[in-house]
Every structure is written in C-alpha cells, then in structure tokens.
FIZA-504727 format. One record per residue (C-alpha): residue number from 0; x, y, z; residue in three letters. Coordinates in steps of 0.2 Angstrom, whole numbers. Each point is the difference from the previous one (the first is absolute). Layout:
<recs>
REC    i      u      v      w   aa
REC  NUM      X      Y      Z  ala
...
</recs>
This chain:
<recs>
REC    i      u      v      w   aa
REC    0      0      0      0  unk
REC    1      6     16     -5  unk
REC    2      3     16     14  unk
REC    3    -13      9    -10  unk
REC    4    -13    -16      1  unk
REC    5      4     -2     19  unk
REC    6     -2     18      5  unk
REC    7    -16     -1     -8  unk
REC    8     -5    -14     10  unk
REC    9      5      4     14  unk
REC   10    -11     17      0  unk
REC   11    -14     -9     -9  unk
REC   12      1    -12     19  unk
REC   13      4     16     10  unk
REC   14    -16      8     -7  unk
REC   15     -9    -15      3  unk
REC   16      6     -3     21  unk
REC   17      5     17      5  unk
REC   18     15    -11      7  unk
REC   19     13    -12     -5  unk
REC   20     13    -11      9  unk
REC   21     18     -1    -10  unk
REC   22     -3    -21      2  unk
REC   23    -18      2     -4  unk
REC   24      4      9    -16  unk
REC   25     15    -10     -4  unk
REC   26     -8    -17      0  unk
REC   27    -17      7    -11  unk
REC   28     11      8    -15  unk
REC   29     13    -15      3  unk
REC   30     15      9      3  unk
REC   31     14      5     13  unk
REC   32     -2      9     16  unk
REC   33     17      9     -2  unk
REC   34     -9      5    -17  unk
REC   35    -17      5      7  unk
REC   36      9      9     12  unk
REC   37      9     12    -11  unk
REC   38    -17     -1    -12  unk
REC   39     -8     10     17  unk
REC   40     15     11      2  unk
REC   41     -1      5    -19  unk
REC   42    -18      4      2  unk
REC   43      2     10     15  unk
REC   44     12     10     -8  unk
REC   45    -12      4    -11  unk
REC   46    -14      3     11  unk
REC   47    -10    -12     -6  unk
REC   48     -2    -11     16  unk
REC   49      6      3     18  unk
REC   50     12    -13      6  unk
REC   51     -3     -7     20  unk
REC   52     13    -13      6  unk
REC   53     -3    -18     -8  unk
REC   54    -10      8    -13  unk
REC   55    -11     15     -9  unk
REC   56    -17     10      3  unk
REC   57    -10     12     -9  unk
REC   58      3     18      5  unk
REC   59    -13     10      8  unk
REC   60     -9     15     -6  unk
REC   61     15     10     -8  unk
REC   62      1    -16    -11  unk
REC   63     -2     -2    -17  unk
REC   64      1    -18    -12  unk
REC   65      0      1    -17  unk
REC   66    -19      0     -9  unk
REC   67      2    -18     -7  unk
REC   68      8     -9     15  unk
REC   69    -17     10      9  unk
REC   70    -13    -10     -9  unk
REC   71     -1    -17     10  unk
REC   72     -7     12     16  unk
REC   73    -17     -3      4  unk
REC   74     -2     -6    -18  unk
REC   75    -18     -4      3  unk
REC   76     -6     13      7  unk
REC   77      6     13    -11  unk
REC   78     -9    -10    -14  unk
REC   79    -15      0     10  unk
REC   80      2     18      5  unk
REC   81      3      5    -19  unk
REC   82    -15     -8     -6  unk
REC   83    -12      9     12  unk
REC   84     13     18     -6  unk
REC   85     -3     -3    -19  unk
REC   86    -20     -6      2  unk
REC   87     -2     22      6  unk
REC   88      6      5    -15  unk
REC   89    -12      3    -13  unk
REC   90      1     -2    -19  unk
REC   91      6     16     -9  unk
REC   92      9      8     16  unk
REC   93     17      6      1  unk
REC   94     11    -10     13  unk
REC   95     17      5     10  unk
REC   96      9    -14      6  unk
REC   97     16      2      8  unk
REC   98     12    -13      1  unk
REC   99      2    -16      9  unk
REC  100     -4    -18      4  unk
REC  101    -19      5      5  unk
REC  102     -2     10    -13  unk
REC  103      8    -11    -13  unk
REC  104    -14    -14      5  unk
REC  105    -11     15     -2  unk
REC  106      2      2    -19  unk
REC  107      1    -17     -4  unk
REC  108    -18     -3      7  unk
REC  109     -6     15    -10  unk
REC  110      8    -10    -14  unk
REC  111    -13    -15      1  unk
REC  112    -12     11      4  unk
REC  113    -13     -6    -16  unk
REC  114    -10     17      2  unk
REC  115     17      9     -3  unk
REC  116      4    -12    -15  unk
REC  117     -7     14    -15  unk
REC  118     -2     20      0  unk
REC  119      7     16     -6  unk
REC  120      8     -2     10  unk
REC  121     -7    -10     13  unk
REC  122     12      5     16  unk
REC  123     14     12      1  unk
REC  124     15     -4      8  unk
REC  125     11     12      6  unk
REC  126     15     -6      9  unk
REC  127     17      3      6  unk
REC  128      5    -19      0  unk
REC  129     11     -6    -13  unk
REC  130     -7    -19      3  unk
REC  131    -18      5      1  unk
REC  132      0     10    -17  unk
REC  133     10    -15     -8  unk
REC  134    -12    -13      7  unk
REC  135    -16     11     -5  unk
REC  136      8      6    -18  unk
REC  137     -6    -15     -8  unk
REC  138    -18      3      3  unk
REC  139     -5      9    -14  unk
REC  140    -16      7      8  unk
REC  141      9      8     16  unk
REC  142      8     20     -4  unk
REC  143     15     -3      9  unk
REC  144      9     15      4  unk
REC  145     17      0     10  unk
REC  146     10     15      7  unk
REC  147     18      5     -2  unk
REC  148     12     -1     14  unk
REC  149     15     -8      6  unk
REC  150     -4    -20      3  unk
REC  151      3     -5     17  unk
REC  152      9    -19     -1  unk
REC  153    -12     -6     15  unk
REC  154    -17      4     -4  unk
REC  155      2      4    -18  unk
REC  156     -7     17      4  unk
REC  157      3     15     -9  unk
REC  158      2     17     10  unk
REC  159      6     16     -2  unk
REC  160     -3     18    -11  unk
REC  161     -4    -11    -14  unk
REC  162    -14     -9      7  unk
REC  163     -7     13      8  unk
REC  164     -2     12    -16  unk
REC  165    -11    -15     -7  unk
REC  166    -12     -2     15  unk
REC  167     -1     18      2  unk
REC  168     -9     -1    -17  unk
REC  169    -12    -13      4  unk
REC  170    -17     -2      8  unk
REC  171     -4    -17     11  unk
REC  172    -17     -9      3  unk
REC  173     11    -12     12  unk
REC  174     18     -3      6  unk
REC  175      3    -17      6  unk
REC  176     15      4     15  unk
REC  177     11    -14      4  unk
REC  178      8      1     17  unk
REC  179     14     -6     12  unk
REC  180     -9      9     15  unk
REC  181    -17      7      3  unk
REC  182     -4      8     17  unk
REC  183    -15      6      5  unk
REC  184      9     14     10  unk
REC  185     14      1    -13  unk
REC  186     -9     -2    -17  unk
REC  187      9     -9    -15  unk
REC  188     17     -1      0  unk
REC  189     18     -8    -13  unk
REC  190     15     -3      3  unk
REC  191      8     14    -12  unk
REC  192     -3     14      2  unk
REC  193     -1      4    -21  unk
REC  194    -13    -15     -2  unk
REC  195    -10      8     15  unk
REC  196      1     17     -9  unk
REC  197     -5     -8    -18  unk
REC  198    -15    -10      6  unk
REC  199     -7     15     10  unk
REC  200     -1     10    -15  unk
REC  201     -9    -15     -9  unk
REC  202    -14      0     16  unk
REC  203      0     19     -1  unk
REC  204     -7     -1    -17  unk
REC  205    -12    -15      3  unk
REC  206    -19      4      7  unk
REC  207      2    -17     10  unk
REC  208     14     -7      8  unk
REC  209      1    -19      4  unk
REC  210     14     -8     11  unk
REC  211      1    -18     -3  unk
REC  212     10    -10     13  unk
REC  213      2    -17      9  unk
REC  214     -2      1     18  unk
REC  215     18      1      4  unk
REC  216      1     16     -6  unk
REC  217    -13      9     11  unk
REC  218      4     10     14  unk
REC  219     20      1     -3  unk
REC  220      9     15     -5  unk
REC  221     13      4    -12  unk
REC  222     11     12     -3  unk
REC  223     -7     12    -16  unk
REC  224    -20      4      0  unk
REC  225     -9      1    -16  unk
REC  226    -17      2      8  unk
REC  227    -11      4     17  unk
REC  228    -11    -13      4  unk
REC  229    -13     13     -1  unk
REC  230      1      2    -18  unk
REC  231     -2    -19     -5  unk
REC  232    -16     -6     -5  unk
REC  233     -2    -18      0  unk
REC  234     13    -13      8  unk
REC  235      0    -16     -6  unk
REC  236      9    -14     11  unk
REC  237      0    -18      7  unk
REC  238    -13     -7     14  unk
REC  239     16     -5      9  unk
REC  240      1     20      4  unk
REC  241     -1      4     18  unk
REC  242    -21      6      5  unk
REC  243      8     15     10  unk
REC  244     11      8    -13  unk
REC  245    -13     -2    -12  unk
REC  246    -12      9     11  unk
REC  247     14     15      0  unk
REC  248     -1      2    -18  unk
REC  249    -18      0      1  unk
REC  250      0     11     12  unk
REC  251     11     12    -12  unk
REC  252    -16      0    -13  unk
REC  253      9    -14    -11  unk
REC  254    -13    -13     -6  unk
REC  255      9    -17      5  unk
REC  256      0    -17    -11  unk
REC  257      7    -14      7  unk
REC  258      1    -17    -13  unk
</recs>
C-alpha cells in the first residue's frame, strides 16, 4: 500500500471512530507499527489529526478534515436530513447552497427529484462549491450558476472579492447553509473566516435561509459566524438532536425539523 493510500485510510477510520490505537490501525491496514507511527506523526504535522500517546484523535472545534475524508460522518442522517431540505424547495425557485457534506447530499436529492426532471429551467442553482456545480452540471434542466473565488482545498469552497461581486448581483428564494456549528445563542458559524464571509453574503441575498445539519453539529461554536440564529428560518436536523437545544432554537423563532 502506497503512503498516499494509507493516509487515506487512516483518515477515512479516523473519521469513522473519532480515535485510533497505533496497534489497532496497524493490524486493520496490515502494516507496521513503527510505520503507523510515523503515518500519525506525518499527519500531525500537517494538522490533520491530533496525536495522543499510543495513538491519534480528532481535534476539537478549531479542527478541520478535508471535505472527502468528512463524508462517512453521520452518513445517514445527512441523507435523511437532505431529503426533507430539498422536498422545501419548490420547482422554478432559485437555490443558494453553500458548500459541504450536507449540502452535497442536498443537491444530489434535488437531482432525483422527478418534479425537477423538466423546465426552463426548472431550479436554479447558485453555488460556491466546485463539487456541487460539477455534480449538478450534467442536469440539463438545473441553471447552475457558480461564483468566482479562490477554492479552498477542504471544502471546495470558493471565497473571496470574486465571489462576492457575483452574489452581490443575485436575488435568492432560498439558501441552503451547511454548518460546522450552530448555536442557538451564537448563530451559524465556519471554520474560515473567508468561507464564513462568502456564505453570509449568499443568506444575505436569499428571502429564506435553511441550516441543514446532523445533530452533532447543534449547540457547538466555532470560530467565524456567518449568521445569527435569529436570522435562520427553517433548521433541518436528525431525531438523535437533544429535546432541550432544539427547544432553544425554537425559542429564537426558527421553525425546527428533525428527520
């Protein structure tokens, strides 16, 4: 196995059990421990895992993966959750969706969506995900429009002056927000401070905002807003969420979905 295939791996099981034992990890991908080792060292170099003695752990908030080694979180639940997103769009509206995992199960359910399958056009989809519009560009009855910007490697994301001179021209009927944190006290919030920055101005221009995310993400805190919690609409999220945080959010005048 190449070092490229095993870091993969490795991040893919990270992903998967928050946690992993040098022995644990050695005897799945059939290697070394003297070579996992150095694997975990490598990787915390780069800050894309934390090492603990005897093995390596997911960071905390400030923490950021890589979009594709994101995916196998909560897979479930962020199809279910995306389902119940794209089943509030109507046919014929213009759609924001911002970039990540969530949001990426989000477009492919609008996909399959047979009411959306004809029309002039029947959705519009404006986006700053590279993936998204790639995934969506071959269906020829979805306007896809994607900004300018700087990609961001992790989320695919592009931000910047580029992006914002496109969404500053454009009227929403609904942005889709994809989160790592939302809080009823502290609103909506990234990682980056430039992706926060982009995907406010693509709710600024929206008339209703949704925030679609798994439970895990709900009454956390990170480091860049994009948005109040006041000024979201509709939050979409698992049944595993806890009763009292969703009755915070209620209580801010968000209408509450779990799936």
């Amino acid at each position: 196995m190449s070092r490229d295939a095993r870091w993969k791996s490795l991040l893919e099981l990270l992903v998967e059990r928050g946690r992993l034992d040098v022995e644990e990890a050695a005897s799945t991908l059939g290697v070394s421990s003297a070579t996992i080792r150095r694997d975990f060292d490598q990787l915390a170099e780069q800050q894309m895992l934390v090492r603990t003695r005897g093995g390596a752990v997911v960071h905390g908030v400030s923490y950021e993966l890589p979009l594709r080694y994101k995916s196998a979180r909560h897979a479930s639940e962020k199809q279910r959750i995306a389902a119940a997103v794209a089943a509030l769009v109507a046919p014929g509206e213009a759609v924001g969706l911002t970039g990540g995992t969530t949001t990426t199960e989000v477009a492919r359910a609008l996909a399959v969506r047979t009411d959306l399958a004809s029309g002039t056009p029947a959705l519009t989809v404006v986006t700053n995900a590279l993936n998204i519009a790639n995934e969506l560009a071959i269906r020829p009855q979805f306007k896809i429009v994607l900004t300018g910007g700087v990609a961001r490697p992790q989320s695919y994301e592009l931000t910047g002056p580029l992006a914002d001179t496109v969404l500053a021209q454009i009227t929403l009927d609904v942005a889709v927000l994809g989160v790592v944190a939302f809080d009823a006290v502290h609103g909506a919030a990234a990682h980056d401070e430039a992706e926060a920055a982009t995907n406010r101005l693509l709710c600024e221009r929206a008339e209703r905002i949704v925030v679609a995310a798994d439970s895990s993400k709900l009454g956390r805190r990170a480091f860049a807003r994009i948005r109040p919690a006041e000024g979201v609409h509709t939050l979409v999220t698992d049944t595993a969420a806890d009763p009292a945080a969703l009755a915070r959010f209620e209580d801010a005048g968000i209408r509450v979905m779990t799936v």
